[in-house]
KOLMI-873255 format. One line per field, with one value per residue (C-alpha): x, y, z; chain. Coordinates in Angstrom, 1 decimal. Example, Ala and Ser with C-alpha at 12.3 -4.5 7.8 and 13.67 -1.06 7.14 Angstrom:
2
east: [12.3 / 13.7]
north: [-4.5 / -1.1]
up: [7.8 / 7.1]
pase: [A / A]
// end
This chain:
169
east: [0.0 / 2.5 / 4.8 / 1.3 / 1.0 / 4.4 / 4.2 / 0.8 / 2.4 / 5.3 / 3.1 / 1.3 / 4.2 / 5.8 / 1.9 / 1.5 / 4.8 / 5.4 / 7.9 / 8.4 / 6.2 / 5.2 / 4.2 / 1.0 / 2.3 / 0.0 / 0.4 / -0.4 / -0.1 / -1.3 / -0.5 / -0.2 / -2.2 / -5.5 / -4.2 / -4.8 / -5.1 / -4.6 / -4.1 / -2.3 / 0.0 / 1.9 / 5.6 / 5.8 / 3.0 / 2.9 / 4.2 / 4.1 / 7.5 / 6.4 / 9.9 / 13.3 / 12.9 / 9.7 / 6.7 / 3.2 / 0.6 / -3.0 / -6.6 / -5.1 / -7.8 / -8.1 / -9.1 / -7.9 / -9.3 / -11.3 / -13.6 / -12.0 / -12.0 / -9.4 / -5.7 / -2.9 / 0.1 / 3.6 / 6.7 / 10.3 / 14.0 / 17.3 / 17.4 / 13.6 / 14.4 / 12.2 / 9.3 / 5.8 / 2.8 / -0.9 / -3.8 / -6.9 / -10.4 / -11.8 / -8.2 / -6.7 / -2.7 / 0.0 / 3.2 / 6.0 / 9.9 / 12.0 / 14.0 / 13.2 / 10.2 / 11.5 / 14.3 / 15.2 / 14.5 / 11.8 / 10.6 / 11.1 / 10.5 / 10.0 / 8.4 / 9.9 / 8.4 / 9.7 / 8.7 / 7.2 / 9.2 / 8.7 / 8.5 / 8.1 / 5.6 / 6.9 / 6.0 / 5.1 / 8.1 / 5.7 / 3.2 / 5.0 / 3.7 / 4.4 / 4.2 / 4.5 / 4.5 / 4.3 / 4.2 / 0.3 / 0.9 / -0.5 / -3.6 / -1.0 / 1.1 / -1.6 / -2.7 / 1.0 / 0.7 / -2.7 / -1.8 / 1.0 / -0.4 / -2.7 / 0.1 / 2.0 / -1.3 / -2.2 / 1.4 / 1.2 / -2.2 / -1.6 / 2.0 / -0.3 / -2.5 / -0.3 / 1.7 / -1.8 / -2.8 / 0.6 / 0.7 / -2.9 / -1.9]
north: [0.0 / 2.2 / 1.5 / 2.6 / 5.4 / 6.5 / 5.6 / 7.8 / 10.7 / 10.6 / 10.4 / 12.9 / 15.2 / 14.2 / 15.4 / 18.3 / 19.8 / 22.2 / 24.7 / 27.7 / 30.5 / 34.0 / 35.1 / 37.3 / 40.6 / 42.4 / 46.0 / 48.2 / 52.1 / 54.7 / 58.4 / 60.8 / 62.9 / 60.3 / 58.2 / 54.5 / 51.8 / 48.0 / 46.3 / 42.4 / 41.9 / 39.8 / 39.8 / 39.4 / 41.2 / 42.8 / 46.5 / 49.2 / 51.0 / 55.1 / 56.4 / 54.6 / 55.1 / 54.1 / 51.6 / 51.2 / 49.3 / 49.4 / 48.4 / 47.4 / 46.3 / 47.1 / 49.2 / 53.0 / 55.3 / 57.5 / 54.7 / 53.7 / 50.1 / 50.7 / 52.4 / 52.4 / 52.4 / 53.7 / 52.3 / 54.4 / 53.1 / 54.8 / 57.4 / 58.8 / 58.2 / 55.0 / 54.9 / 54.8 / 57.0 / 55.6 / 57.2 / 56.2 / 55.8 / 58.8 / 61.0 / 61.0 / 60.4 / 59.3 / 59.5 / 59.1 / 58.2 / 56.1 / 52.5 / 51.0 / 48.7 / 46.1 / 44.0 / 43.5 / 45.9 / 47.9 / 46.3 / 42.7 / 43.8 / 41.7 / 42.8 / 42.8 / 42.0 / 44.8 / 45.5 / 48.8 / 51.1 / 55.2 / 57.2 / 60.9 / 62.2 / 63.5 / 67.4 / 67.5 / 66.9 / 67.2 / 64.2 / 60.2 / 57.0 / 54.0 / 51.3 / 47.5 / 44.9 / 41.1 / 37.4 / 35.8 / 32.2 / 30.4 / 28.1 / 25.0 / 26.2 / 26.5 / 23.1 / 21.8 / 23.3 / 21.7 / 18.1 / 18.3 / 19.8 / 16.7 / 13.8 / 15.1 / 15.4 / 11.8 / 10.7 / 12.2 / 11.0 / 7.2 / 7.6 / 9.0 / 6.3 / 3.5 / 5.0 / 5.1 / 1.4 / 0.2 / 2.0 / 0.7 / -2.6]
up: [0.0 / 0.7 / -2.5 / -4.4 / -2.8 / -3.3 / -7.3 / -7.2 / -5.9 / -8.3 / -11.3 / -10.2 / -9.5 / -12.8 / -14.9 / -12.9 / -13.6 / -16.1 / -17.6 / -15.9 / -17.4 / -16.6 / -13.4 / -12.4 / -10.8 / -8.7 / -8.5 / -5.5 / -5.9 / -3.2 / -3.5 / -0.8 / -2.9 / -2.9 / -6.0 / -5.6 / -8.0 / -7.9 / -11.1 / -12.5 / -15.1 / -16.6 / -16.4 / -20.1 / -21.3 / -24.6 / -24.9 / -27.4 / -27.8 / -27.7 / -28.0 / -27.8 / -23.5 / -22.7 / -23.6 / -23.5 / -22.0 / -23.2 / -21.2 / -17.9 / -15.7 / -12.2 / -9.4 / -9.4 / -7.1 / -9.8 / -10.3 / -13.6 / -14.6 / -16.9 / -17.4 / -19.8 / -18.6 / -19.8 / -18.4 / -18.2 / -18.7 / -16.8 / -19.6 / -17.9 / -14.3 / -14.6 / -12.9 / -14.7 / -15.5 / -15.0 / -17.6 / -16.0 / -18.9 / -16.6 / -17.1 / -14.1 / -14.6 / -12.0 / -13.1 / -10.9 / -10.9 / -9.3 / -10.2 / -13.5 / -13.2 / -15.8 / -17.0 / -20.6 / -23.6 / -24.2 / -27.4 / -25.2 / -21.7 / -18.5 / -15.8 / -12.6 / -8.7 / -6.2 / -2.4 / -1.7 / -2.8 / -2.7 / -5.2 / -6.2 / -8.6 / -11.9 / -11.6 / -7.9 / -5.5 / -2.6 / -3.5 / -3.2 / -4.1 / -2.7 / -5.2 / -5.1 / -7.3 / -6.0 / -7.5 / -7.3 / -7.5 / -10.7 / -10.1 / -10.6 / -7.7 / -5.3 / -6.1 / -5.7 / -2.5 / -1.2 / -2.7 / -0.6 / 2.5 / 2.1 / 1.6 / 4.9 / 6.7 / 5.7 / 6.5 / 9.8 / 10.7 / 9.9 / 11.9 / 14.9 / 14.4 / 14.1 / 17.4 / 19.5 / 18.6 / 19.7 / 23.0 / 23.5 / 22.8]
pase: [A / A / A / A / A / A / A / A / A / A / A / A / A / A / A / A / A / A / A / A / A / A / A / A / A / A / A / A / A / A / A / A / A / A / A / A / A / A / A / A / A / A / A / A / A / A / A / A / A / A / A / A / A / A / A / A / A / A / A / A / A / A / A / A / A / A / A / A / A / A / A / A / A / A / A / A / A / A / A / A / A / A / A / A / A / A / A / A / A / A / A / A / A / A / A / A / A / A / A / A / A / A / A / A / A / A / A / A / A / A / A / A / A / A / A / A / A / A / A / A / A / A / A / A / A / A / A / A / A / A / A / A / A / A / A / A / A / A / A / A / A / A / A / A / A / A / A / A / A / A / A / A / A / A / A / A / A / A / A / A / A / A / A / A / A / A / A / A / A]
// end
């Protein structure tokens, strides 16, 4: 019994892996001027090159504070000061500086995970944001996660039964 359930687990490990893909990134912006927004992404999403330092992200959906459901989004190299500005669908734009937000080109960017970080607005020294960006787990990962949880549970529940009958006895 227990060589079969050590062959099902491996199989199962074995069929539920898979290559390493993009990750989700979910972004957290707040403004000390009132500006929020929460948004995903993928780390390899699609841009649009503007100009040779920056590119562009179109209909990101998420939560921003002007009651949009939507943004585009345009991300900065070194040569801008990095950073990103946020275009809401109602008009209101955050743009602020700081480290560059991506790795790679701007025609082949990759988005990168970062802990809250400050950073200053644009044309406004006095107003900061304090941005974040974080990895969601994929829908694979969480169920990794729970088969697991489950095996170890079952492991230690059998041991813990198998100890009680023997003291019993």
């Amino acid at each position: 019994m227990k060589r079969l359930l050590s062959l099902a687990a491996a199989v199962a490990a074995v069929l539920s892996s898979v290559p390493a893909s993009a990750v989700d990134l979910r972004y957290t912006i707040k403004g000390s001027n009132g500006f929020a927004a929460s948004f995903l992404l993928d780390s390899t999403t699609v841009s649009h090159p503007l100009f040779p330092d920056n590119f562009f992200v179109f209909d990101v959906p998420g939560t921003f504070s002007d009651g949009s459901a939507l943004a585009g989004l345009t991300f900065y190299d070194t040569e801008q000061e990095g950073g990103m500005t946020v275009f809401t669908a109602n008009g209101t734009e955050a743009s602020f500086v700081g480290p560059t937000l991506f790795s790679g080109t701007i025609a082949n960017p990759t988005l990168v995970t970062f802990r809250p970080t400050v950073f200053r607005h644009y044309y406004d020294s006095s107003i900061s944001y304090v941005t974040s960006a974080v990895a969601v787990p994929e829908p694979a990962t969480w169920t990794m996660l729970l088969i697991g949880f489950g095996m170890v549970g079952t492991v230690v529940r059998r041991r813990g039964a198998a100890g009680t009958s023997s003291v019993a006895a």
